[in-house]
Residue, then its C-alpha position, 0 to 999 in steps of 0.5 A: x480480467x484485463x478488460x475488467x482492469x480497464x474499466x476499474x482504473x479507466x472510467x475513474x480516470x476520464x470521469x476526473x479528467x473531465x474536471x479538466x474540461x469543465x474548468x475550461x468550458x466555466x472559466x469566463x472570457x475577461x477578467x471581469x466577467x464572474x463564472x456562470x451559476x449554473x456551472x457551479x451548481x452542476x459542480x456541487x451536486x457532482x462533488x456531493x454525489x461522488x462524496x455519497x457514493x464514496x460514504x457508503x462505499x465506505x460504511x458498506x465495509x466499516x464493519x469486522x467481519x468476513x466479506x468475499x473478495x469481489x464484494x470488497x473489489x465491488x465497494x473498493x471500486x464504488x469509493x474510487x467512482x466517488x472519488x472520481x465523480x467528486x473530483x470532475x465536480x472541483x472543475x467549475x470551482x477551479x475558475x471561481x476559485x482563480x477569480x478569488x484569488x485575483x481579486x485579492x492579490x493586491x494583499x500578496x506579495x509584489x513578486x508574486x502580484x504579476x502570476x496571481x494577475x495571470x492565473x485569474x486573468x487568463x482562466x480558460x487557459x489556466x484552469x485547465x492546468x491547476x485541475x490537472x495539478x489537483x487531480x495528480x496530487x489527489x491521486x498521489x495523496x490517495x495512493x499514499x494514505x491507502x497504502x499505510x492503511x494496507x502496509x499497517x493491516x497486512x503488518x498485523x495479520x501476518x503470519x510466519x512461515x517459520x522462525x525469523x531468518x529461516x529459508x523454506x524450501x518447499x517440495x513437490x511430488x513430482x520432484x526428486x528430493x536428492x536433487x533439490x538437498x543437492x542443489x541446496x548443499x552446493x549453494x550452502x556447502x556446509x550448511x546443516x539441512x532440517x527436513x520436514x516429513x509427510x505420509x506417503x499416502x495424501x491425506x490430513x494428519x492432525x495431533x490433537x489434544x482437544x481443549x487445554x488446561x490452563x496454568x495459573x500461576x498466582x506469583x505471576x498474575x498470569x494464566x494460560x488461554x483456556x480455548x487453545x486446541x492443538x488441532x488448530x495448529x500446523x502439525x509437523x513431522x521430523x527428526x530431532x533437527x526439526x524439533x530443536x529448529x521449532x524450539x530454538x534450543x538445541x538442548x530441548x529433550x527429544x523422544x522417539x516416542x513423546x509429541x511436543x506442543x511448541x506453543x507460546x500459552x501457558x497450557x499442561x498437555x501430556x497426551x495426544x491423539x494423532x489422527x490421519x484421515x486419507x483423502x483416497x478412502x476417506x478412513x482414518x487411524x487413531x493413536x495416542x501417544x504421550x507429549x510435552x510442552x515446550x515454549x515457543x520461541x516466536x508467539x506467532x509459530x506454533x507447532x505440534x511436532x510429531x517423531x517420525x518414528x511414532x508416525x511410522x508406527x501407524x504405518x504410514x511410510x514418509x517422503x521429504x515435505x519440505x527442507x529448512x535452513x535452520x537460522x541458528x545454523x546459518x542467516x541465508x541472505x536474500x542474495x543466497x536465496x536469489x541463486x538458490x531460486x536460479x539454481x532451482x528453475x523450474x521448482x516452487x520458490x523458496x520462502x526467506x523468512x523476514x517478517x511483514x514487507x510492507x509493499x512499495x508499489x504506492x511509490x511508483x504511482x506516487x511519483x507518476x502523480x507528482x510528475x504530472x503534477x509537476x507538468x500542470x504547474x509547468x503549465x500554468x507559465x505559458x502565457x500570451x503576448x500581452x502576458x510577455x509584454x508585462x513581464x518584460x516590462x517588470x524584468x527591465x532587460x534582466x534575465x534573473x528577473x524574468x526566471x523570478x517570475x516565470x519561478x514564482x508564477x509556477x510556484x503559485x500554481x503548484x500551490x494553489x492546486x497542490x493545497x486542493x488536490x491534497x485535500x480531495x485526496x485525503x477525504x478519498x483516501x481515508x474513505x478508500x482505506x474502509x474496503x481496502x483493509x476488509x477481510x476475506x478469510x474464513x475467520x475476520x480479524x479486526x482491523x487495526x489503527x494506522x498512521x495517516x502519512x500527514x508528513x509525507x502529505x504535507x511535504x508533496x503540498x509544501x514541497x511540489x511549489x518549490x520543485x516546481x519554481x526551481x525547475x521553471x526558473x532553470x528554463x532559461x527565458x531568453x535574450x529580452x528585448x527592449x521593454x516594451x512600451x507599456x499599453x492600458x491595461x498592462x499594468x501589474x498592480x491593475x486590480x481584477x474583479x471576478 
C-alpha cells in the first residue's frame, strides 16, 4: 500500500520536476543565441502526449454510472501522469518563452525593464526557477479545483445518519450498555437518552409494505412518488422517545401495536409486513401489523419505526443497538462530543450529525504549492556580478532603489510563472474532476455541477508576484558600494534578441 502510495505521487512529481531539467538543458548560452528546435519539438509532443493521456483518463469516467474503486484510482492516476508528462514538456518553452519577453521589454516599464533583461538574458539560471513557479502553482491550482469538484459531489450524495444536530452513539455486542448510557448520563447529566433496539438474535428485519400508493392531490398540483418501497428504508425499533426523535414532534400519536412510515412522500400505507430472516438458520418470520404515515422532518432520513412490543411479539428478545441524544432535547456541541469520545476510549466513535463537511485537506497542499512557488520567484533574484554591477549602478548608492528592484524583479517572475502554472493546473484540474467525482456504490448517482474556484485562481495568480515582491524587498541588500563604472554591454535599456 505504502510503496503503491509512492509510486502515485513519486513518478508524477519526478516526471514534472524533470521540466526543470529541460529548462536549463534548452536555455541558449547568450542572450543572442535562439533556443534549439529540436528541444521545442520534444516539448510539444511531450505536452500533447500527456494531454491525450489526461482526455482519455478523463472521458474513460465521463459517464453516471458504476465504476469499482481501483478503476477510477487506475483513470484518476492515468490523468495525474498526463498531467505530469504535460508539465515536463512546458520546460523547453520556459527559455523560448523568456527570450520572448526580453525582446519585448523595451515596451515595459523603466522599473521593471533591468528584471526583464535578466530573466531573458541569464536563462540557464533562470528558467530553472520559473519552472519550479509553474509546477508549484500548477499543483496549487489542480488541488484547488479537484477539491470544489469533491466537496460539491460528496455535498450532493450525502446522506444523514440521523436528524441535523443529533449525537449517535453506536453500540457493540461485546460492550455492556449500562456502561456506555452511564458514561454518557455523566457527561450530559440530565440529558434525556433515546435507545434504539435490535433482536437478540443476528439477522436482517425489514417492514415492508411493497410499492406505495401515491396521493394526489389536485388543490395542490402535487402527487406522492408511485416507486417508493418501505423496505428500502432503515428499519427501527423503540420506545415512544425514539418515534417522536424521528418525527420531531412530541405530539405524534404512538401505538404499542401500529408501525409508522416516517417518510418525506406523499404516500397512504395502513399495513405492513415485517419480516426477520436469521443469519444463523437462514429462516424467516412474518407478520403483519397495521401502520401509519407520518411526515419526515428531513426529505433525507426516512425511516420505518417498528414498537418494540410488536417485535417482541414474534418472539424475538431485544438488546440496546444504539443510543440517540435527541436534538430537541439538547444540541450536543462538537466539544461535548470530543469528551464524550475520551470518556469512551476503546469504543466505536460517536457520530455528531452536522450535515456535509467539505474537507480542508486541499489547503495544506495548496499552501505547500504557493510556499515553493514563493521559493522559485525567490530565486529567479540571484543574479551574477555582472547583474550586480547594473543594478548598483541604476540604484545610484540608494538602498530603497535596490530593494525596488530586487522586489520588482521577483514579482516578474512570480508572474510570468504563476500566469503558466495557473493555466496548466486549470486544464489538470478540470480533467482530474472527471475520475474524482466517478461512483463506486451499488446504485450510480449522477454527478452534479460545481463552481471552478476561478476567484481563489485568480488570486494565487495576482496575488503570489506581490507577496513575492513584498518579501524579496524585506531582504535588506546591503551597504552599496560606489557605483561601478559602467562597462559595454551594461546598460539596461540595451535591448536583447533571442
Amino acid at each position: 500500500m505504502i510503496l503503491g502510495l509512492l509510486l502515485l505521487l513519486g513518478i508524477p512529481t519526478a516526471l514534472a520536476c524533470g521540466s526543470i531539467v529541460l529548462a536549463a538543458q534548452s536555455a541558449p548560452p547568450g542572450r543572442h543565441t535562439r533556443v534549439d528546435r529540436s528541444y521545442l519539438l520534444w516539448g510539444a509532443a511531450l505536452s500533447a502526449a500527456g494531454g491525450t493521456v489526461m482526455a482519455l483518463g478523463a472521458w474513460s469516467t465521463h459517464e453516471d454510472t458504476i465504476y469499482d474503486d481501483f478503476g477510477l484510482a487506475m483513470f484518476a492516476a492515468a490523468v495525474i501522469m498526463g498531467g505530469a508528462l504535460f508539465v515536463l514538456g512546458l520546460g523547453p518553452f520556459i527559455s523560448w518563452l523568456l527570450g520572448i519577453l526580453g525582446r519585448w521589454s523595451a515596451r515595459l516599464p523603466a522599473p521593471i525593464r533591468p528584471a526583464a533583461h535578466d530573466l531573458a538574458g541569464h536563462r540557464a539560471r533562470t528558467g530553472p526557477a520559473v519552472a519550479v513557479i509553474i509546477i508549484a502553482t500548477a499543483f496549487a491550482t489542480t488541488f484547488m479545483i479537484a477539491a470544489a469538484a469533491e466537496n460539491a459531489q460528496g455535498r450532493a450524495w450525502y446522506e444523514p445518519s440521523g436528524r441535523p444536530g443529533a449525537l449517535l452513539v453506536p453500540l457493540r455486542a461485546d460492550q455492556d450498555p449500562a456502561n456506555v448510557r452511564t458514561a454518557v448520563q455523566q457527561e450530559l447529566p440530565g440529558v434525556p437518552i433515546t435507545q434504539v433496539d435490535r433482536p437478540l438474535e443476528r439477522g436482517d428485519l425489514r417492514g415492508d409494505s411493497g410499492t406505495v400508493e401515491p396521493i394526489v392531490d389536485v388543490a395542490q398540483g402535487r402527487t406522492g412518488h408511485p416507486d417508493t418501497f418501505i423496505g428500502d428504508l432503515d428499519t427501527l425499533i423503540g420506545d415512544q422517545a425514539l418515534l417522536r426523535y424521528l418525527t420531531g414532534d412530541p405530539s405524534t400519536p404512538y401505538d404499542a401495536n401500529s408501525a409508522v412510515l416516517v417518510t418525506a412522500h406523499e404516500v397512504a400505507v395502513d399495513r405492513l409486513s415485517v419480516r426477520f430472516t436469521s443469519f444463523g438458520t437462514d429462516t424467516s418470520k412474518d407478520m403483519t401489523i397495521p401502520a401509519i404515515v407520518v411526515r419526515a422532518p428531513d426529505p433525507r432520513v426516512e425511516n420505518v419505526f417498528l414498537p418494540a412490543e410488536a417485535v417482541r411479539a414474534l418472539g424475538y428478545d431485544l438488546e440496546p443497538d444504539e443510543l440517540i441524544i435527541d436534538p430537541t432535547h439538547h444540541r450536543v456541541s462538537p466539544v461535548e462530543q470530543e469528551r464524550l469520545d475520551r470518556r469512551l476510549s476503546g469504543a466505536e466513535p460517536t457520530h455528531l450529525e452536522r450535515g456535509f463537511q467539505p474537507s480542508n485537506a486541499w489547503r495544506v497542499f495548496a499552501l505547500a504549492g504557493i510556499l515553493a512557488a514563493l521559493g522559485g520567484a525567490l530565486a529567479t533574484t540571484a543574479t551574477g556580478p555582472r547583474a550586480r554591477r547594473v543594478r548598483l549602478r541604476i540604484s545610484a548608492g540608494s538602498r530603497t532603489t535596490l530593494r525596488l528592484l530586487i522586489a520588482s524583479h521577483a514579482a516578474l517572475g512570480a508572474a510570468f510563472g504563476a500566469v503558466l502554472g495557473a493555466a496548466a493546473g486549470c486544464v489538470i484540474g478540470l480533467l482530474l474532476a472527471w475520475p474524482m467525482t466517478g461512483d463506486s456504490d451499488w446504485e450510480a448517482e449522477p454527478r452534479v455541477g460545481f463552481d471552478t474556484p476561478w476567484l481563489m485562481i485568480a488570486a494565487l495568480v495576482a496575488g503570489l508576484p506581490l507577496l513575492a515582491a513584498a518579501v524579496a524587498g524585506l531582504f535588506r541588500p546591503g551597504t552599496p558600494p560606489s557605483a561601478a563604472p559602467a562597462r559595454p554591454g551594461d546598460s539596461p535599456g540595451e535591448p536583447s534578441s533571442v
